[in-house]
N, CA, C and O atoms as a Maestro MAE file, in Angstrom:
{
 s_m_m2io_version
 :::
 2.0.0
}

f_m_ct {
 s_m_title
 :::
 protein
 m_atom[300] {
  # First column is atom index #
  i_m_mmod_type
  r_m_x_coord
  r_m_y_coord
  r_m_z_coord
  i_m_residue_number
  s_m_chain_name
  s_m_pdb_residue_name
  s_m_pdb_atom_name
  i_m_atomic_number
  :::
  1 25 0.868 -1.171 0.000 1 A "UNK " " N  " 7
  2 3 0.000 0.000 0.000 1 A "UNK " " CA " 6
  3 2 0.901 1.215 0.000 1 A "UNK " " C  " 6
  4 15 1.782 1.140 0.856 1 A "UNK " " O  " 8
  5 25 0.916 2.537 -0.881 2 A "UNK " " N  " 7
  6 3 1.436 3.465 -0.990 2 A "UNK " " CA " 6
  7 2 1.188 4.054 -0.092 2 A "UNK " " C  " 6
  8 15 0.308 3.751 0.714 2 A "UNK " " O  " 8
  9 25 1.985 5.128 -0.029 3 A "UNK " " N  " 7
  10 3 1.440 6.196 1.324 3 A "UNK " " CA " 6
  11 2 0.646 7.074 1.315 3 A "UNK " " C  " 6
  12 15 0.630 7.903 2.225 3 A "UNK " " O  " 8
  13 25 -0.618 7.133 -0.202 4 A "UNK " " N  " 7
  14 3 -1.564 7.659 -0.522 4 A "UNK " " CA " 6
  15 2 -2.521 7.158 -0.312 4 A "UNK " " C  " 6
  16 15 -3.510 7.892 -0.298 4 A "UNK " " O  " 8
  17 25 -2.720 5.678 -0.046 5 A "UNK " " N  " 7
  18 3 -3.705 4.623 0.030 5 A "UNK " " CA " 6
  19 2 -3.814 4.220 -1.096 5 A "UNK " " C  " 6
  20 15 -4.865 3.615 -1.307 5 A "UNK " " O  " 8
  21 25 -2.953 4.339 -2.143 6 A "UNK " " N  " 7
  22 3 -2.935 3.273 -3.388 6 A "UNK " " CA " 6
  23 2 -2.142 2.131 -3.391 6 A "UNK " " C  " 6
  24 15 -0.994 2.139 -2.948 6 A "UNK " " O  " 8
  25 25 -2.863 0.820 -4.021 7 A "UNK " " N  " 7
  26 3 -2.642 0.101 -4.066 7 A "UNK " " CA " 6
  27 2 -1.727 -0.398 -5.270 7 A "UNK " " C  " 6
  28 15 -1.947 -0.226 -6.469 7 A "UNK " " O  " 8
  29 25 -0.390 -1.214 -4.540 8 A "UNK " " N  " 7
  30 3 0.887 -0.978 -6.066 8 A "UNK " " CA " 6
  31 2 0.685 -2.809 -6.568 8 A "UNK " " C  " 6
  32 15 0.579 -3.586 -5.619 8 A "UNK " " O  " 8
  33 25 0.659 -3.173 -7.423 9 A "UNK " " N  " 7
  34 3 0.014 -3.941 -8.317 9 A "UNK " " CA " 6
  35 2 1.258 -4.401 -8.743 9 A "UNK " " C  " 6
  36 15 1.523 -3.853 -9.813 9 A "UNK " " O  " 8
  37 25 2.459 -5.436 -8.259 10 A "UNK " " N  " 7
  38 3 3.425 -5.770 -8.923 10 A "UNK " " CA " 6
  39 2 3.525 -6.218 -10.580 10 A "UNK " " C  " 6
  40 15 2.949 -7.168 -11.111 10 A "UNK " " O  " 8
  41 25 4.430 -5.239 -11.208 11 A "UNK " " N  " 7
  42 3 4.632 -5.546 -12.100 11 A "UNK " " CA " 6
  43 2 4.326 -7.038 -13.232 11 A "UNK " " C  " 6
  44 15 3.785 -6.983 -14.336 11 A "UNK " " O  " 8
  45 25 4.939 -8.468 -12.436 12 A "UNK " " N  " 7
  46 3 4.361 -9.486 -12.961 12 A "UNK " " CA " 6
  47 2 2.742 -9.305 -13.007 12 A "UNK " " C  " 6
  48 15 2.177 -9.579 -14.066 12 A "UNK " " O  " 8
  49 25 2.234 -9.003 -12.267 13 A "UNK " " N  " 7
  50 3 0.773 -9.148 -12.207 13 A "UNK " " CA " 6
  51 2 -0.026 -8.290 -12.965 13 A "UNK " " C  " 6
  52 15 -1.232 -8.275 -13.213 13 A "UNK " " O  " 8
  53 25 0.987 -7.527 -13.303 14 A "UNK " " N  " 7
  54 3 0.240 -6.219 -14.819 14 A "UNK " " CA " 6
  55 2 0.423 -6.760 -15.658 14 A "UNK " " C  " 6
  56 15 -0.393 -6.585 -16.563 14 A "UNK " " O  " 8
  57 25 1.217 -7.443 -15.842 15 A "UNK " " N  " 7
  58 3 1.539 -7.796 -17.278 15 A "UNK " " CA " 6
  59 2 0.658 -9.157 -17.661 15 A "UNK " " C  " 6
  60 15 0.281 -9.394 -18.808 15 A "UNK " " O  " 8
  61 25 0.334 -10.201 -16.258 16 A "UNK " " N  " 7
  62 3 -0.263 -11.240 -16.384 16 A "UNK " " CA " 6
  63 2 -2.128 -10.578 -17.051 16 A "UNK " " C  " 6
  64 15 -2.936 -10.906 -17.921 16 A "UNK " " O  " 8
  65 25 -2.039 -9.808 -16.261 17 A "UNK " " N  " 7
  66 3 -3.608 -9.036 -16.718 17 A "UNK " " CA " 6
  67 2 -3.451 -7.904 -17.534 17 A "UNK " " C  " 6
  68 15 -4.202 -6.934 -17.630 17 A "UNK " " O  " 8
  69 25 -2.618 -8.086 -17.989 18 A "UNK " " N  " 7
  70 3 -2.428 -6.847 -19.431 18 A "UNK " " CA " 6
  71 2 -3.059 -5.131 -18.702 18 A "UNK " " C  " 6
  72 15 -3.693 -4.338 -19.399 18 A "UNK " " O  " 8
  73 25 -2.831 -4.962 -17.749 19 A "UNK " " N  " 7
  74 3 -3.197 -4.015 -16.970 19 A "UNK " " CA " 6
  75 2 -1.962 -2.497 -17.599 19 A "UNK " " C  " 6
  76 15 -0.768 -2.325 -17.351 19 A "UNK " " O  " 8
  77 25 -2.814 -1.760 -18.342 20 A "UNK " " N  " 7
  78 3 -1.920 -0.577 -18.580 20 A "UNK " " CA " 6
  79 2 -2.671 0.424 -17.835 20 A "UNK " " C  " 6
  80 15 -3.705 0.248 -17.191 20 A "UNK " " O  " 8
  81 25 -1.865 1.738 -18.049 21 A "UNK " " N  " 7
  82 3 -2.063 2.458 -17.171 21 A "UNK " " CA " 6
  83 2 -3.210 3.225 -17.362 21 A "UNK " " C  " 6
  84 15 -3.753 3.256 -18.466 21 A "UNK " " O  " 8
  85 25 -3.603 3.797 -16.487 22 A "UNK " " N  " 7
  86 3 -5.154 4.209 -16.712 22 A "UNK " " CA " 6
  87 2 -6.275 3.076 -16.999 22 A "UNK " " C  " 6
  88 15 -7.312 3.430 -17.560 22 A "UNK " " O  " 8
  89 25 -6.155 2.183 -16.755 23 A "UNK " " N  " 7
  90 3 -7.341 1.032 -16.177 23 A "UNK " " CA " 6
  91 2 -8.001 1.291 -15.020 23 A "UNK " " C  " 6
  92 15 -7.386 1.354 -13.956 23 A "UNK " " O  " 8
  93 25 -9.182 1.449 -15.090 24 A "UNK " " N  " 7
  94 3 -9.677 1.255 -14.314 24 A "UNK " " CA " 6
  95 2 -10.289 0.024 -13.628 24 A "UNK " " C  " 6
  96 15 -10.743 -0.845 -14.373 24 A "UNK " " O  " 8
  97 25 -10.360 -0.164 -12.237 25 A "UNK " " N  " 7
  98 3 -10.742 -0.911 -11.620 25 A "UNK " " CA " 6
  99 2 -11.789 -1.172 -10.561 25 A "UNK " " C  " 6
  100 15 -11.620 -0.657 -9.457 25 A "UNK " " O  " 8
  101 25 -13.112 -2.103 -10.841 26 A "UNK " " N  " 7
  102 3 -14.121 -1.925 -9.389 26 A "UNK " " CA " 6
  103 2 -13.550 -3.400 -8.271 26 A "UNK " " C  " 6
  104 15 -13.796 -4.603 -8.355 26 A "UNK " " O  " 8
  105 25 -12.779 -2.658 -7.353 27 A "UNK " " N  " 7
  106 3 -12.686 -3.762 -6.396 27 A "UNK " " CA " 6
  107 2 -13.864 -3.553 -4.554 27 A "UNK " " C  " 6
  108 15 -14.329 -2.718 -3.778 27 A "UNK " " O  " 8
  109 25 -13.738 -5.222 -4.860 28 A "UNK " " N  " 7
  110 3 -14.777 -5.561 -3.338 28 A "UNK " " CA " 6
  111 2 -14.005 -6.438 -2.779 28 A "UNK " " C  " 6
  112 15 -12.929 -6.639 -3.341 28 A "UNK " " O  " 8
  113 25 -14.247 -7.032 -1.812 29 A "UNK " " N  " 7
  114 3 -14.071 -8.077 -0.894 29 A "UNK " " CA " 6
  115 2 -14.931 -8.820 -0.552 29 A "UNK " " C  " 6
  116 15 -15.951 -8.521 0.068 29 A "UNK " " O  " 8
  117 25 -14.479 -10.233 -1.060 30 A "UNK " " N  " 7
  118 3 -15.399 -11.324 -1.319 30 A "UNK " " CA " 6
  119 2 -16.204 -11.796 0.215 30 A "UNK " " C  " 6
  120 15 -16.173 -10.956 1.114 30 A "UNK " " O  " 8
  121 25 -16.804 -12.933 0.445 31 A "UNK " " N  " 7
  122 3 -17.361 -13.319 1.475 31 A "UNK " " CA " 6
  123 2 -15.971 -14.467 2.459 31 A "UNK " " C  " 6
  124 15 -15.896 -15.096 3.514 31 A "UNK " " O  " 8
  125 25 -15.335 -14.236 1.570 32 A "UNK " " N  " 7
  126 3 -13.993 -14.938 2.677 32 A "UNK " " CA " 6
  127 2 -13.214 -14.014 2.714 32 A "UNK " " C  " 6
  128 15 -12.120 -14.458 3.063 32 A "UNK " " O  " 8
  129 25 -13.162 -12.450 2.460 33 A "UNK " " N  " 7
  130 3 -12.342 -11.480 2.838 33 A "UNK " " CA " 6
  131 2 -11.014 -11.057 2.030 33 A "UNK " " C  " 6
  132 15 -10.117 -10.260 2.303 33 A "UNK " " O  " 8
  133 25 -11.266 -11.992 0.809 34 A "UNK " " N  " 7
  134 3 -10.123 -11.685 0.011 34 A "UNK " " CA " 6
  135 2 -10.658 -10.690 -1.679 34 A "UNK " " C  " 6
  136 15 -11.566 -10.877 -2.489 34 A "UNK " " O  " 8
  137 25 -9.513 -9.622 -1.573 35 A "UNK " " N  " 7
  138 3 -9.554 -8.450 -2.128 35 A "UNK " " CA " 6
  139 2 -9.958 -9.150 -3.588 35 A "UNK " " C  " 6
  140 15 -9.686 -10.336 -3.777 35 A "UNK " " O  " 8
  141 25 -10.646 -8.321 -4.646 36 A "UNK " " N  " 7
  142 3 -11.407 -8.825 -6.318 36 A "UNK " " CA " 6
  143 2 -11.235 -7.600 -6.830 36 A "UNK " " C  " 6
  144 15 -12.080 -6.705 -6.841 36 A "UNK " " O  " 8
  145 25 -10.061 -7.552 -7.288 37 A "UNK " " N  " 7
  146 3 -10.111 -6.860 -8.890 37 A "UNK " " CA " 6
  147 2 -10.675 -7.458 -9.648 37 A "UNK " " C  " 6
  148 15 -10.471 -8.655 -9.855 37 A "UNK " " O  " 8
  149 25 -12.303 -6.101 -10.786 38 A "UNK " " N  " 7
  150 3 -12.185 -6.576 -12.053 38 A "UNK " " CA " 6
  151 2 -12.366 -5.067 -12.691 38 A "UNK " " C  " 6
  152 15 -12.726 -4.118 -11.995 38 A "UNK " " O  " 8
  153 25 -12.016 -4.934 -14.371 39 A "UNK " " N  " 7
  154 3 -12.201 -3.957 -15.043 39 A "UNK " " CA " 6
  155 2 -13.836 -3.567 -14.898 39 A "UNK " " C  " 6
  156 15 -14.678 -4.376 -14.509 39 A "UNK " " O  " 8
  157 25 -14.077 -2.390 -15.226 40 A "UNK " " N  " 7
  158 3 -15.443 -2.267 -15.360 40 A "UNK " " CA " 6
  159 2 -15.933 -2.962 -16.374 40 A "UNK " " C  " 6
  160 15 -16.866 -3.743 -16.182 40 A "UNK " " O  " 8
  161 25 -15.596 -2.854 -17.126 41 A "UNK " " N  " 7
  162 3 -16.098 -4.041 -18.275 41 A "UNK " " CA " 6
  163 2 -16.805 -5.387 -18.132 41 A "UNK " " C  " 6
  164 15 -17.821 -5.943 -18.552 41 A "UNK " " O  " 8
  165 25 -15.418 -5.721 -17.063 42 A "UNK " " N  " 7
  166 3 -15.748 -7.655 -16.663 42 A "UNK " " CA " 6
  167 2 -17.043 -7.295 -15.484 42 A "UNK " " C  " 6
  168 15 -18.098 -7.927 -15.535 42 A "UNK " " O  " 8
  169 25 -16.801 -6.172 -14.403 43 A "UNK " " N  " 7
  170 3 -18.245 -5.981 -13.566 43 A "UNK " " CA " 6
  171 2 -19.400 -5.734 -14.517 43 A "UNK " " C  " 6
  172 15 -20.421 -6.350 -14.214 43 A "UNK " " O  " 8
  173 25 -19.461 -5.070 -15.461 44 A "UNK " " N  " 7
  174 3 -20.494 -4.753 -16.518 44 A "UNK " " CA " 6
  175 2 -21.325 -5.970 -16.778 44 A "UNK " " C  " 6
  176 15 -22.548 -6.113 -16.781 44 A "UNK " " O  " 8
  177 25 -19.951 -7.149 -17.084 45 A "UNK " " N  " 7
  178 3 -20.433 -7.998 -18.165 45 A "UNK " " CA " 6
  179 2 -20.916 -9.081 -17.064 45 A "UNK " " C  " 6
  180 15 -21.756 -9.834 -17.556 45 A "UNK " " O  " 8
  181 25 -20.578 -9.415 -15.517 46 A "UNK " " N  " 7
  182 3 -21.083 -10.090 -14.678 46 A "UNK " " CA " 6
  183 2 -22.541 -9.950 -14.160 46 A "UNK " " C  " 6
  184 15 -23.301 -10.907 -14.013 46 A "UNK " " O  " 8
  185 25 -22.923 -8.351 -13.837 47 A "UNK " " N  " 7
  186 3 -24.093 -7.951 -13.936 47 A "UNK " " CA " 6
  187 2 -24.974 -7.995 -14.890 47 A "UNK " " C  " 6
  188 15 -26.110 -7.600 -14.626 47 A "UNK " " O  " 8
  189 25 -24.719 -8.401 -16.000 48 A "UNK " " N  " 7
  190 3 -25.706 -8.255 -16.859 48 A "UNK " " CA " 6
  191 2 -26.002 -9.832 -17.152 48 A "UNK " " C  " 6
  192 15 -27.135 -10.091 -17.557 48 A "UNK " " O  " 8
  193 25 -25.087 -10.903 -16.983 49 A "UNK " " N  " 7
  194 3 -25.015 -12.288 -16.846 49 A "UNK " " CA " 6
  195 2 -26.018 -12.434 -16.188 49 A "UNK " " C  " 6
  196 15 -26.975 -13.022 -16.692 49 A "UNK " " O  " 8
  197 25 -26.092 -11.797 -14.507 50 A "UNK " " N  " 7
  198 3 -26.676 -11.612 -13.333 50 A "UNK " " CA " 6
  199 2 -28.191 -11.277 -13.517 50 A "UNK " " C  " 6
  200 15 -28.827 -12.173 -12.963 50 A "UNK " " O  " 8
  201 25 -28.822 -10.577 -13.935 51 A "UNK " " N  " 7
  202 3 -29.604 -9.961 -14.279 51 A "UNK " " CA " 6
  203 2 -30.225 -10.163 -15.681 51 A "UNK " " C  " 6
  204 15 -31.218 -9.480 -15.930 51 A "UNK " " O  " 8
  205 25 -29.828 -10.903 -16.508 52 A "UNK " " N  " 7
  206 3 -30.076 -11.816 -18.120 52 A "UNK " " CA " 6
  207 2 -31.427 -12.715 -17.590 52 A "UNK " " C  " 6
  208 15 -32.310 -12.731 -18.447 52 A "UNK " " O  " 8
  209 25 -31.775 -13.500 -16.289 53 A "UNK " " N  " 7
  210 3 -32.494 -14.460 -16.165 53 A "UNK " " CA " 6
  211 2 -33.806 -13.430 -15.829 53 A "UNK " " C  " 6
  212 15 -34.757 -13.319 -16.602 53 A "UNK " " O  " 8
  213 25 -33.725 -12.907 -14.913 54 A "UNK " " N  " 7
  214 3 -35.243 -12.259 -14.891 54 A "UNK " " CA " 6
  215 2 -35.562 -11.190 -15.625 54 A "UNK " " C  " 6
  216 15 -35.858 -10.111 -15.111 54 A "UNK " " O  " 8
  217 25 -35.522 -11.450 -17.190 55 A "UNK " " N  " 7
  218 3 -36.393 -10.743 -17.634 55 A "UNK " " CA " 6
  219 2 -37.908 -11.802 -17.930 55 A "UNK " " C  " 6
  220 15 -38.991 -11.357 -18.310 55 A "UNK " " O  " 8
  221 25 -37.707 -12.749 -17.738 56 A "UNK " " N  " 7
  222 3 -38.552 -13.535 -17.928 56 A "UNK " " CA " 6
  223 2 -39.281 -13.587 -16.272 56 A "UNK " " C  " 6
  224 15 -40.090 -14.409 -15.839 56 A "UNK " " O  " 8
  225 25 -38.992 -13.030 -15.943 57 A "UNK " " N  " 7
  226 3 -39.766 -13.003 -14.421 57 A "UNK " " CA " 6
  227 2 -40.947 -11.984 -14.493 57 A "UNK " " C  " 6
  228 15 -40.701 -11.708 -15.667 57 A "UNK " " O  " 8
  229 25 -41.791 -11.368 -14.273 58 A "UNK " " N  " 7
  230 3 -42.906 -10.478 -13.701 58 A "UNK " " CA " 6
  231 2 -42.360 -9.561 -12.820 58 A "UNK " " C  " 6
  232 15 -41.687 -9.886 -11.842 58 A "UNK " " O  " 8
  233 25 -42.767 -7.841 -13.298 59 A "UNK " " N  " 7
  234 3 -42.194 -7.376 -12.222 59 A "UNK " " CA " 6
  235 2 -42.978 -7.131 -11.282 59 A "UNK " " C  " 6
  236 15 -44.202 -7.066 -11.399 59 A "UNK " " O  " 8
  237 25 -42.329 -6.969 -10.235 60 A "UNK " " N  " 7
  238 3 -43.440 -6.566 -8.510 60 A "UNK " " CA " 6
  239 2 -44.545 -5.333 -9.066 60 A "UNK " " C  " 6
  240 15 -45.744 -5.286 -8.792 60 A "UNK " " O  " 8
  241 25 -43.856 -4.467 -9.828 61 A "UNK " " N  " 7
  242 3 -44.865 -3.248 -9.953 61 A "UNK " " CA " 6
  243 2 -46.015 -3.980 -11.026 61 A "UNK " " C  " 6
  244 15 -47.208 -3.805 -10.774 61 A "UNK " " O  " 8
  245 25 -45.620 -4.792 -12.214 62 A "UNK " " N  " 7
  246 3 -46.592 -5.004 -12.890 62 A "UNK " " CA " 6
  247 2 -47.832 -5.903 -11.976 62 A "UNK " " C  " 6
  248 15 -49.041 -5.801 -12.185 62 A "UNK " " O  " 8
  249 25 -47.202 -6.766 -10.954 63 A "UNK " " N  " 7
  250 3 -47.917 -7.199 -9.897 63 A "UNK " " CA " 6
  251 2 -48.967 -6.712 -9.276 63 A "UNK " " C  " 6
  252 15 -50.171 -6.943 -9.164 63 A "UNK " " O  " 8
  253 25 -48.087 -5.893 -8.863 64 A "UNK " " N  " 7
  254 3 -49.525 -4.591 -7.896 64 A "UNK " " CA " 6
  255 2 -50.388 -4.017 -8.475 64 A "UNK " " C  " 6
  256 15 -51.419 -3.699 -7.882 64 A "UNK " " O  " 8
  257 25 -50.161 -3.697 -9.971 65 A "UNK " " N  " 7
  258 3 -50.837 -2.679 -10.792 65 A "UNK " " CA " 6
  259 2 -51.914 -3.818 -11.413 65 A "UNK " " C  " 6
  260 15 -53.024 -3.530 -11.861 65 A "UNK " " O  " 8
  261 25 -51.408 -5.015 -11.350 66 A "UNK " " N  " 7
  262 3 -52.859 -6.175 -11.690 66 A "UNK " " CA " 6
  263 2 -53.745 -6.133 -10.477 66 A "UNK " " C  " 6
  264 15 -54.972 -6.123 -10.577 66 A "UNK " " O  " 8
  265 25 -53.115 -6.108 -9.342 67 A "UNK " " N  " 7
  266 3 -53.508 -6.372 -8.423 67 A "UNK " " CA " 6
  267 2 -54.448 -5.113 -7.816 67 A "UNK " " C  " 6
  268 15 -55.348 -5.173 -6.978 67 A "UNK " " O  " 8
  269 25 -54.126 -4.419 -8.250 68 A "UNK " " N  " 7
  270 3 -54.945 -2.813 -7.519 68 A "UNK " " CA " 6
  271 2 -56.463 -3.106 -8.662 68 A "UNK " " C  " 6
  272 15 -57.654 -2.974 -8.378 68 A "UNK " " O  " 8
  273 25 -55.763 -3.574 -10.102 69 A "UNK " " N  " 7
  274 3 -56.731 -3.344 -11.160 69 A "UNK " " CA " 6
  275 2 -58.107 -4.501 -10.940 69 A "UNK " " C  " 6
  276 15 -59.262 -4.195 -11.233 69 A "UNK " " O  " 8
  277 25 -57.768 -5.644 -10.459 70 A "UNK " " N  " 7
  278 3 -58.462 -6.312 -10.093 70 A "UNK " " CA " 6
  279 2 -59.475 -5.662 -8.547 70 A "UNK " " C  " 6
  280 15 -60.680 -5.432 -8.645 70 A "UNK " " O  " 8
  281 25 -58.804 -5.489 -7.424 71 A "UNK " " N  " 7
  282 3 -59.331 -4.860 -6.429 71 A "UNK " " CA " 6
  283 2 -60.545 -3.905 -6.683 71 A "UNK " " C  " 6
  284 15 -61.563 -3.964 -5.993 71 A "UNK " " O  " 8
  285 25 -60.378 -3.024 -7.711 72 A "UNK " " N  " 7
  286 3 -60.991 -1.848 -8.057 72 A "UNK " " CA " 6
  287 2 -62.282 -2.505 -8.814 72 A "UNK " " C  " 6
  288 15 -63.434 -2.145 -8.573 72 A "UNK " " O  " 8
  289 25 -61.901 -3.625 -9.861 73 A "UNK " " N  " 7
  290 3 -62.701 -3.912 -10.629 73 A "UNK " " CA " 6
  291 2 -64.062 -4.812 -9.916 73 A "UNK " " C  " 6
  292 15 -65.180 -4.993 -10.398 73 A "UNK " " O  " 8
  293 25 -63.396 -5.365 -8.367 74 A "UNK " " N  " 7
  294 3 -64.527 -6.008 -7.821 74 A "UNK " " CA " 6
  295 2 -65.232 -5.260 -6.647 74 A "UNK " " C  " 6
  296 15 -65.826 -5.832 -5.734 74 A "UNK " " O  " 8
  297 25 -65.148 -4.453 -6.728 75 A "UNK " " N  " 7
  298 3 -65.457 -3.406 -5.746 75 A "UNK " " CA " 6
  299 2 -66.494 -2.648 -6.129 75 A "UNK " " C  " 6
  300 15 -66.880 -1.724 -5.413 75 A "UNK " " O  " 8
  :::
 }
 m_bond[299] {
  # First column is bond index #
  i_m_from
  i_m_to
  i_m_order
  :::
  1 1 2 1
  2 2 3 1
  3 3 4 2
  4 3 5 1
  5 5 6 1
  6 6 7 1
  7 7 8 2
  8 7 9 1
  9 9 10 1
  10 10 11 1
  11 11 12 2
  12 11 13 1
  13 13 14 1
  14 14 15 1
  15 15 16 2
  16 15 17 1
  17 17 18 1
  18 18 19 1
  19 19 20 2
  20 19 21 1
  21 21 22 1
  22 22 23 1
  23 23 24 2
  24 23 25 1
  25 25 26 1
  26 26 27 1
  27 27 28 2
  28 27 29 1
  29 29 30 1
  30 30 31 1
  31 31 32 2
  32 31 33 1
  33 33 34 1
  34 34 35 1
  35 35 36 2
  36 35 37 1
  37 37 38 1
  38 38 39 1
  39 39 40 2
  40 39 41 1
  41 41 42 1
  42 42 43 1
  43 43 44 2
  44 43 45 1
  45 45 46 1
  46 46 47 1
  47 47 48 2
  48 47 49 1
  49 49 50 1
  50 50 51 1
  51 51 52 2
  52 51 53 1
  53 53 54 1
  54 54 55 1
  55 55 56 2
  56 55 57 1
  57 57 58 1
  58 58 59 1
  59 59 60 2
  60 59 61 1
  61 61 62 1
  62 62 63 1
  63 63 64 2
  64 63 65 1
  65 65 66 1
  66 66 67 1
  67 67 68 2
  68 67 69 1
  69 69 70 1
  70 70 71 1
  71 71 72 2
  72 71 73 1
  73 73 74 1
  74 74 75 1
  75 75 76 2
  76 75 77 1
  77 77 78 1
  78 78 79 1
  79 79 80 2
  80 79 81 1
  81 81 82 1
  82 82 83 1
  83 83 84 2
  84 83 85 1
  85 85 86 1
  86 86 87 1
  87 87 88 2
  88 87 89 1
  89 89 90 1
  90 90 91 1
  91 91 92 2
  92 91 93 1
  93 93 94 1
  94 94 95 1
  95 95 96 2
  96 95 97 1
  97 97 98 1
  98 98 99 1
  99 99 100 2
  100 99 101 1
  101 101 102 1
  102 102 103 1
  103 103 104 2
  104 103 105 1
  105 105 106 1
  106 106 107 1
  107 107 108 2
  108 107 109 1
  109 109 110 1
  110 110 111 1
  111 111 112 2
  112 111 113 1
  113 113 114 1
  114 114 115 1
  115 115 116 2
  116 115 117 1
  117 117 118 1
  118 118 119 1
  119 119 120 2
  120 119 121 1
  121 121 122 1
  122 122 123 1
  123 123 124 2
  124 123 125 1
  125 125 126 1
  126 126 127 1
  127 127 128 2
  128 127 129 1
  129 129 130 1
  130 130 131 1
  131 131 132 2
  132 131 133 1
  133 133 134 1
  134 134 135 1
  135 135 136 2
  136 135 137 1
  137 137 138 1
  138 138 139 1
  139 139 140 2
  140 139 141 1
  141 141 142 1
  142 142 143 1
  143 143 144 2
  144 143 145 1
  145 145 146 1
  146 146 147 1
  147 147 148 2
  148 147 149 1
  149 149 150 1
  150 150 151 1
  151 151 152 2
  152 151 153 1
  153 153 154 1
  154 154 155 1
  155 155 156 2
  156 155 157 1
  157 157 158 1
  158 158 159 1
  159 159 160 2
  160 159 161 1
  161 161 162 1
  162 162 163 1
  163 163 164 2
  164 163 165 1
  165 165 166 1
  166 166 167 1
  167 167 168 2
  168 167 169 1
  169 169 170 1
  170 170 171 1
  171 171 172 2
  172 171 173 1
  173 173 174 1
  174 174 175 1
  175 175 176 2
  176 175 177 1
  177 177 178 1
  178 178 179 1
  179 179 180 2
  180 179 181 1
  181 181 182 1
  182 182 183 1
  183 183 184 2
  184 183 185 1
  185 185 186 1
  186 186 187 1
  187 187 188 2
  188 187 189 1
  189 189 190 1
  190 190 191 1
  191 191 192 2
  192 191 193 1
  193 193 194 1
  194 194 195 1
  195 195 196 2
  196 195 197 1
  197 197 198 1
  198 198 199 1
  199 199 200 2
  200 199 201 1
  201 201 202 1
  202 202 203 1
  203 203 204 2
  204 203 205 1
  205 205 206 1
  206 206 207 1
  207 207 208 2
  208 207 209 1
  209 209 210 1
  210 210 211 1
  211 211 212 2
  212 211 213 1
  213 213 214 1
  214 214 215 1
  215 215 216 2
  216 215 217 1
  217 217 218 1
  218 218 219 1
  219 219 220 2
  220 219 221 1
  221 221 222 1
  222 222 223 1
  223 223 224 2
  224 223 225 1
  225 225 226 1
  226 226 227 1
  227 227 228 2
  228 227 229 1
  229 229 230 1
  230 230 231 1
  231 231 232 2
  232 231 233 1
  233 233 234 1
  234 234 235 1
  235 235 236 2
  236 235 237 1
  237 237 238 1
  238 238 239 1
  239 239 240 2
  240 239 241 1
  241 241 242 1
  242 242 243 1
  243 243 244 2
  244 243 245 1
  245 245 246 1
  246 246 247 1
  247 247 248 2
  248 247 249 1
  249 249 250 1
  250 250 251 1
  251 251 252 2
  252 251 253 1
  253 253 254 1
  254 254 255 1
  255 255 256 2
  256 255 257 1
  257 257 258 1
  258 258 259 1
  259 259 260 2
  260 259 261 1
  261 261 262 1
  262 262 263 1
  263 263 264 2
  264 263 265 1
  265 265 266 1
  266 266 267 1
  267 267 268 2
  268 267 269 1
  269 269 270 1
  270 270 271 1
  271 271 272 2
  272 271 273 1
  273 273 274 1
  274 274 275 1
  275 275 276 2
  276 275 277 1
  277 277 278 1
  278 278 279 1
  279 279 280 2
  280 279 281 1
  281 281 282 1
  282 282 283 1
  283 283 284 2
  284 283 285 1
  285 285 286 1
  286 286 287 1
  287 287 288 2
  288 287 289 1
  289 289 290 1
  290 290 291 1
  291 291 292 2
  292 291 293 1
  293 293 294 1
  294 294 295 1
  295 295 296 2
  296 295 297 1
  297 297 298 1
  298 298 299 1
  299 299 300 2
  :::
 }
}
């Protein structure tokens, strides 16, 4: 760790991830506590993996809005 709070990225390990300068990076810490670099790109492309299955789902609002429409209609 620099004395800025940046994090220095040994050389082998740039080059293993083709990491040039001005990359950006979204890092978290996993559920066992170990640090996850990825480009925004690869977070982009995980979230949208993530989020690919429910479009085939129903949304909550279209839910309610049947659900109010029905309410109203038996009333």
């Amino acid at each position: 760790m620099g004395s800025q709070g940046r994090l220095v990225i040994p050389a082998a390990l740039r080059e293993e991830l083709a990491a040039e300068e001005g990359t950006v990076y979204v890092a978290h810490v996993d559920g066992s506590g170990a640090l996850v670099l990825r480009t925004r790109e690869q977070a982009l492309h995980e979230l949208q993996e993530a989020w690919a299955g429910l479009d085939d789902q129903p949304s909550a609002t279209d839910e309610l809005i049947s659900e109010r429409r029905r309410e109203a209609a038996d009333a």
